[in-house]
C-alpha positions as CSV (number, residue, x, y, z in Angstrom):
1,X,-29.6,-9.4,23.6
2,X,-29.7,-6.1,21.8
3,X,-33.3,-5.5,22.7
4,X,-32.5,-6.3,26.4
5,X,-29.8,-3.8,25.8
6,X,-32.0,-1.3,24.5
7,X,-34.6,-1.9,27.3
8,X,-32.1,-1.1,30.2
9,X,-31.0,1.7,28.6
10,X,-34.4,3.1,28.1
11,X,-35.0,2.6,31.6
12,X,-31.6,4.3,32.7
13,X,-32.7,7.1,30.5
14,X,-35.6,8.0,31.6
15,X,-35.4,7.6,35.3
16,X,-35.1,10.8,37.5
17,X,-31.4,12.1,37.0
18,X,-29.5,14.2,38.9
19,X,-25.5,14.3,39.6
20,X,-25.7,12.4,42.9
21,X,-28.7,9.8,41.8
22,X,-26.3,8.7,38.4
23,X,-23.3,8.2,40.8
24,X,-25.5,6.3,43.3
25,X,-26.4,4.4,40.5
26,X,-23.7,3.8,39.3
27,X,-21.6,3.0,42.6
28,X,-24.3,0.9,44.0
29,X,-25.5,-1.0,41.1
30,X,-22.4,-1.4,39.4
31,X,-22.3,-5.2,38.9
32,X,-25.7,-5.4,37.7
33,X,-25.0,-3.5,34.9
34,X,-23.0,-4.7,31.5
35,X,-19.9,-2.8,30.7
36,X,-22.1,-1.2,27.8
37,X,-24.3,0.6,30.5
38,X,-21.3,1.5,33.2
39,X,-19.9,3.2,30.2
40,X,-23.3,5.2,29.6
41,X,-23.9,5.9,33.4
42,X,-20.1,7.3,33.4
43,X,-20.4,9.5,30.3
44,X,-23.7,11.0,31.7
45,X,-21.9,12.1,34.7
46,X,-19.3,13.5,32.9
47,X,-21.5,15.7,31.3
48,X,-22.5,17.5,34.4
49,X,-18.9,19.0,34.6
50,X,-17.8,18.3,30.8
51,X,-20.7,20.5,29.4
52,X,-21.2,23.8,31.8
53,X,-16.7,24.1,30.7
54,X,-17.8,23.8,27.1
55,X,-19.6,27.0,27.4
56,X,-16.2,28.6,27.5
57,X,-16.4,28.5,23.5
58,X,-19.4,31.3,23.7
59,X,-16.1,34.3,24.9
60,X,-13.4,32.3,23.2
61,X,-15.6,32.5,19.7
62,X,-16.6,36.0,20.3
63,X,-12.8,37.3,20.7
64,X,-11.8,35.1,17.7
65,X,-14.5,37.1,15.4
66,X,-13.2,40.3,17.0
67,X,-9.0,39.2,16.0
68,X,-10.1,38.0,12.7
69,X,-12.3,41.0,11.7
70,X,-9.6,43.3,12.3
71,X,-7.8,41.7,9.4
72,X,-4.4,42.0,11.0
73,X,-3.1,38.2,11.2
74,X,-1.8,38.0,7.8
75,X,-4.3,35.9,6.1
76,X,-6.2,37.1,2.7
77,X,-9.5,38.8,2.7
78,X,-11.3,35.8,1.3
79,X,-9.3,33.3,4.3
80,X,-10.3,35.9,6.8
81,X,-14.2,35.9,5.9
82,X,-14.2,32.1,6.0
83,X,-13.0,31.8,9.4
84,X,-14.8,35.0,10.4
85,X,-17.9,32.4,9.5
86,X,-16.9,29.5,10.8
87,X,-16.3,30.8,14.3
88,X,-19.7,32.6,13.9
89,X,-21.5,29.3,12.8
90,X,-19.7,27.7,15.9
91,X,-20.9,30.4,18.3
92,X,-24.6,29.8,17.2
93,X,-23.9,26.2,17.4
94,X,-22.5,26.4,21.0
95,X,-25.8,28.8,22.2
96,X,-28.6,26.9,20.1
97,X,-27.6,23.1,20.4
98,X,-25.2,23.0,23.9
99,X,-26.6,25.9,25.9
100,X,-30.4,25.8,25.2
101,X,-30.4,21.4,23.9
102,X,-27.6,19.9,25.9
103,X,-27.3,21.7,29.2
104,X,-31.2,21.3,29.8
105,X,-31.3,17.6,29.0
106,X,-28.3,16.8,31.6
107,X,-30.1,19.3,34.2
108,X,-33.6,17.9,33.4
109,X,-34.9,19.1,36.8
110,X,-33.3,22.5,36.6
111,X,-35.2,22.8,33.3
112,X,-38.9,21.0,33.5
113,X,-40.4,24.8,32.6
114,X,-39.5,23.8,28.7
115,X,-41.9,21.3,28.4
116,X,-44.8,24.1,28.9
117,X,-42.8,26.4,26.4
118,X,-43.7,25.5,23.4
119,X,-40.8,26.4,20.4
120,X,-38.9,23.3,20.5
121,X,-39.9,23.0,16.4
122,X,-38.7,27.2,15.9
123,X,-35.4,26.1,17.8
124,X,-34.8,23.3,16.0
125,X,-34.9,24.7,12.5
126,X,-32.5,27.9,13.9
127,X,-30.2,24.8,15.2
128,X,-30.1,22.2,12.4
129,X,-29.7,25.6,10.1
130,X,-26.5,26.5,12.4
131,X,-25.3,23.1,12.4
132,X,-25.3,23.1,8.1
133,X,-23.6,26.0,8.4
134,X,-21.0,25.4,10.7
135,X,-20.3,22.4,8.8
136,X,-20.4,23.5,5.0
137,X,-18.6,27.0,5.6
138,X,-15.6,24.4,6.5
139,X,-16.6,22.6,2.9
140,X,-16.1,26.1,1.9
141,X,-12.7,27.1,3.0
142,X,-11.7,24.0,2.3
143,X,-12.3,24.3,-1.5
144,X,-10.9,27.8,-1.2
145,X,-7.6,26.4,-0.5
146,X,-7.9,23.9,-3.2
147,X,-8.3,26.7,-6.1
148,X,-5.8,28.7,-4.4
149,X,-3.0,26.0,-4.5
150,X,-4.4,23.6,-7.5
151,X,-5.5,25.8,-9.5
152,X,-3.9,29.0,-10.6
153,X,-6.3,30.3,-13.2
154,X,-9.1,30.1,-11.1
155,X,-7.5,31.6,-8.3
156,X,-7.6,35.1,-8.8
157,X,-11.5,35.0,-10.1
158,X,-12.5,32.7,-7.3
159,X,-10.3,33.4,-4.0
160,X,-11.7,36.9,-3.4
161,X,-13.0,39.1,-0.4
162,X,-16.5,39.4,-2.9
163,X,-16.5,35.6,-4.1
164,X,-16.5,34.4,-0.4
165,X,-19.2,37.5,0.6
166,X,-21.6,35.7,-1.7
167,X,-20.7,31.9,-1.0
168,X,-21.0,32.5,2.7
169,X,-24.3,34.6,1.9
170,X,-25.7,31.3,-0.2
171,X,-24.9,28.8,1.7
172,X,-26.3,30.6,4.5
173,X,-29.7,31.1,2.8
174,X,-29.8,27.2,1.8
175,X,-29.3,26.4,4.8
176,X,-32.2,28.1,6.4
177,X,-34.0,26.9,3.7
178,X,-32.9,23.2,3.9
179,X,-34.3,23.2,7.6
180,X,-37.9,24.6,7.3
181,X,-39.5,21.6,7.1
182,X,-38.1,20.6,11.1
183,X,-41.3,23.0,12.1
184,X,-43.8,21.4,10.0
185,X,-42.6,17.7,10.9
186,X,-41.6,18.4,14.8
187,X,-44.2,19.7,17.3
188,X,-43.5,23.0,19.2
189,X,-43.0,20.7,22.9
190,X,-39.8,19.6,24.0
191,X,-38.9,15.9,24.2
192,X,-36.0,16.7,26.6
193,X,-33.8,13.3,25.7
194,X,-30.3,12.9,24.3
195,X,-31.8,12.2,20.7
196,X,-30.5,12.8,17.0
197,X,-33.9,14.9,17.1
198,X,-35.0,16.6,20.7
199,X,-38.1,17.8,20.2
200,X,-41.5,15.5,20.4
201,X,-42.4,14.2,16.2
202,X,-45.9,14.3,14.9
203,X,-47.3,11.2,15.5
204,X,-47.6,10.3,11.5
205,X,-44.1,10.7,11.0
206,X,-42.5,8.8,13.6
207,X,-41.8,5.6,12.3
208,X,-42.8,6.1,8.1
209,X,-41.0,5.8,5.8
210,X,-41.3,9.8,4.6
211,X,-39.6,10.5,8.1
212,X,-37.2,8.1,7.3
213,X,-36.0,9.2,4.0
214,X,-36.1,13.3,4.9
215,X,-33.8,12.3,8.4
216,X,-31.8,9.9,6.4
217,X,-31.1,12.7,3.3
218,X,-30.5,15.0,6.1
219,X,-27.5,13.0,7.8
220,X,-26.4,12.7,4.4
221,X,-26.3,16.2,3.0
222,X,-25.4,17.1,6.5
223,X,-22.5,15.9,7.7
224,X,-22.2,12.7,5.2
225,X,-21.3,14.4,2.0
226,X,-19.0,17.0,3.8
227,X,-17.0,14.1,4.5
228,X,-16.5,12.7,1.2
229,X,-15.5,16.3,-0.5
230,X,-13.4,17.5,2.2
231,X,-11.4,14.2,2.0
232,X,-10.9,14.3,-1.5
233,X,-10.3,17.8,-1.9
234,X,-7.5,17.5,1.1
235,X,-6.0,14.3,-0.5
236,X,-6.1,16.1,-4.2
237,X,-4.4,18.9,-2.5
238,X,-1.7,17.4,-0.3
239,X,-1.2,15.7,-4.0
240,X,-0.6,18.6,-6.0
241,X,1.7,20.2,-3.0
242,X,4.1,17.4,-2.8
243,X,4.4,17.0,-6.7
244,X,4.9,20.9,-6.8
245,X,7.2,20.7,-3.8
246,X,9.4,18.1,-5.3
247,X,10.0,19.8,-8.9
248,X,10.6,23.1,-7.6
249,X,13.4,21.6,-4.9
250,X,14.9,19.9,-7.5
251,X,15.0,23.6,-9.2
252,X,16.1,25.3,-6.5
253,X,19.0,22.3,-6.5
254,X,19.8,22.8,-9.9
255,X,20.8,26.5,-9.4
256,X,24.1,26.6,-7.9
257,X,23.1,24.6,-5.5
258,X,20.8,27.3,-3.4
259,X,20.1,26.7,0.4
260,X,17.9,29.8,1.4
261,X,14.4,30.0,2.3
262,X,12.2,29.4,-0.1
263,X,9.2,32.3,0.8
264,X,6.6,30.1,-1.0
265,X,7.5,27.0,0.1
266,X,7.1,28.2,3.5
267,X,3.3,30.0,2.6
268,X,2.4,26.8,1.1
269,X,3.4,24.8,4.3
270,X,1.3,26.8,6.6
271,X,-1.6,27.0,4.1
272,X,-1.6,23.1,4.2
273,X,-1.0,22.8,8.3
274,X,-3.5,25.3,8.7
275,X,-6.3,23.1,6.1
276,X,-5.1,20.2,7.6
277,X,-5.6,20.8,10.9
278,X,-9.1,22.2,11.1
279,X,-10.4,19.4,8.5
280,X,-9.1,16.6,10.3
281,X,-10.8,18.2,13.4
282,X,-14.0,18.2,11.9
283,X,-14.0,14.9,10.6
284,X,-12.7,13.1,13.8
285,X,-15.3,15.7,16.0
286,X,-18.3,13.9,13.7
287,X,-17.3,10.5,12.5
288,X,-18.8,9.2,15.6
289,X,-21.9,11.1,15.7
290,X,-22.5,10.6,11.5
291,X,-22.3,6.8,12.2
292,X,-24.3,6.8,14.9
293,X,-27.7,8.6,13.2
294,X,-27.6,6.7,10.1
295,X,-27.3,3.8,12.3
296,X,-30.4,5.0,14.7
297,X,-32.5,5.8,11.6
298,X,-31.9,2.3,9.7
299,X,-32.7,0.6,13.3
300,X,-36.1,2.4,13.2
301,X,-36.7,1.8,9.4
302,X,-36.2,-2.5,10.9
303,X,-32.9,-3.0,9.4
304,X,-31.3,-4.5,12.9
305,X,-28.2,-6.5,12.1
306,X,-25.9,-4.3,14.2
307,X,-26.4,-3.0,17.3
308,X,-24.5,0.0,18.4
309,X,-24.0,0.8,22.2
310,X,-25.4,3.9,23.7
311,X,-22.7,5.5,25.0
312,X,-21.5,6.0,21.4
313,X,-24.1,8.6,21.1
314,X,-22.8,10.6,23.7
315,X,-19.4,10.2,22.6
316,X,-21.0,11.9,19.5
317,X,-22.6,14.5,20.6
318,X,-19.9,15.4,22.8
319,X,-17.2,15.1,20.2
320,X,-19.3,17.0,18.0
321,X,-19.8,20.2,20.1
322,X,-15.8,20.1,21.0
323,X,-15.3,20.8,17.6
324,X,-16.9,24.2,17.8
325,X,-14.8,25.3,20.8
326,X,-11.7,24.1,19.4
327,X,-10.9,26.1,16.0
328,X,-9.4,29.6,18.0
329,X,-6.9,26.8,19.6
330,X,-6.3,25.7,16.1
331,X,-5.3,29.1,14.8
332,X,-3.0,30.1,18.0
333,X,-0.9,27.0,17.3
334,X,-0.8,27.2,13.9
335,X,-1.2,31.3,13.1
336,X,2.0,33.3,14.7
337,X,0.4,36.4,14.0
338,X,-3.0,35.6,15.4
339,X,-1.4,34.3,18.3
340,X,0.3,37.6,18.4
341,X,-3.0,39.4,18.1
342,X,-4.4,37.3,20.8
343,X,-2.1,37.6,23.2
344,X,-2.3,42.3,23.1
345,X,-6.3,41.5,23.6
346,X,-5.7,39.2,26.8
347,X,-2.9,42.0,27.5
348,X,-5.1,44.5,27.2
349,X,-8.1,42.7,28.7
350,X,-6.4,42.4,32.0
351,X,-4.9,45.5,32.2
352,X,-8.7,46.6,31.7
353,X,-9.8,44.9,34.7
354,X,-6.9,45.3,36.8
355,X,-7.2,49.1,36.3
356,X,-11.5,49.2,37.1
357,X,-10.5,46.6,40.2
358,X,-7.9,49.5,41.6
């Protein structure tokens, strides 16, 4: 049944696609197909709409580097450079992977031209190398805010403007590093298909066991141990800030009986809504997309017991590149004084164009 499955899907894959040929499909042919494939068919049309909106996150990334490099929404030097990162990983995520991956691979016919220019292998390093950054910068901030609430004598060696400088310049390097071998195992030609990989493998490497083990190590390292240490770093954390929280109410009880605001208690708070918040959005943006390429690499390798649908790949890849759109909405809910910040440069931003329209 699963290689039936697989079969159809192949076939619904690779047939000529446009917007009004997958609906056709899909309206004309929908009792022929299991629920698995009406589910595929649907998310594929979705993507004509879902992705061109997602391309919003190119200006929304770009003013979030501008508010956070001015260094006026109240967050330390070291917090700042972090995010200043992260939105800049996300940005290069957003160009490499949706705009020049995604967006041609929905609009196949727009974009036939790539498969006579022949980069795919250059891109795909620049991309993969994106992608680790994107990802370990939030491994990053995350274990910032661990010292900085776990562990005081480390805090004021290790949460600095110059500490996070060099850690963002490292993991930056590895990551390019990491990646290099994409161009010797890829070819430069574009493959053009919604795969973990998008560009057409040397022919040696496509079902050894080498290949294997380097893709498999990479979805590990990439986003499989991110996973593990930002979920035990968060849980060690939320730990230390409730057993903290608790002895220092109890002191604040025991001295006359004291009602105000507690300045530290509140910093703490928003520290932890603001970690919080952005971890649990990466880790529910690539659960789905994690499970499914270590599942689509074992399949290859002959390990077959479970079958995964198809549509859970797109569900993946479209979770996934959410996630990089979604952080400046994160810091305007959570941030008053970025969302003060953002609000003067929309203020401003308009006034701008309402004056040159006049």
């Amino acid at each position: 049944m699963g290689l039936n499955l697989r079969t159809s899907y192949w076939n619904v894959t690779t047939m000529d696609r446009s917007f009004s040929s997958d609906i056709y499909f899909l309206s004309t042919y929908y009792d022929r197909y299991s629920l698995d494939n009406r589910l595929y068919l649907a998310l594929k049309i979705i993507q004509y709409i879902y992705y061109p909106i997602l391309t919003i996150g190119v200006p929304v990334n770009l003013l979030t580097i501008g508010i956070l490099s001015r260094g006026k929404c109240g967050l330390s030097h070291c917090v700042t450079r972090y995010l200043v990162a992260m939105s800049a990983a996300d940005l290069l995520v957003i160009i490499l992977d949706l705009i020049l991956r995604h967006i041609p691979i929905v609009y196949l016919e727009q974009f036939r031209y790539l498969y006579d220019i022949h980069v795919c292998n250059i891109h795909a390093v620049l991309l993969y190398a994106a992608t680790d950054c994107s990802v370990w910068f939030t491994v990053t901030f995350t274990f910032d805010r661990f010292v900085a609430i776990c562990c005081h004598k480390l805090k004021s060696k290790y949460c600095s403007e110059k500490t996070s400088a060099v850690i963002v310049g490292t993991v930056t390097v590895l990551s390019c590093l990491k990646n290099i071998f994409w161009y010797f195992l890829l070819t430069g030609r574009y493959w053009l298909v919604n795969q973990p990989w998008f560009c057409v493998a040397k022919v040696e490497f496509w079902s050894s066991r080498a290949w294997g083990t380097i893709e498999f190590l990479h979805n590990i390292i990439t986003p499989g141990l991110p996973f593990v240490l930002i979920l035990l770093l968060n849980a060690l954390t939320v730990r230390h800030i409730l057993v903290s929280s608790r002895g220092r109410r109890r002191l604040r009880a025991h001295n006359n009986g004291e009602r105000r605001r507690d300045p530290e208690m509140e910093s703490r708070r928003k520290s932890i809504i603001l970690l919080l918040v952005i971890s649990g959005n990466f880790i529910l943006s690539w659960a789905v997309f994690m499970v499914w390429s270590l599942w689509y690499r074992m399949w290859y390798l002959g390990y077959r017991s479970v079958f995964l649908p198809l549509y859970l790949r797109e569900v993946g890849f479209m979770l996934q590149l959410l996630c990089c759109c979604t952080n400046t909405a994160i810091y305007a809910v959570t941030q008053t004084q970025f969302r003060e910040q953002l609000k003067n440069v929309l203020k401003h931003l308009f006034t701008t164009i309402s004056k040159f329209i006049q």
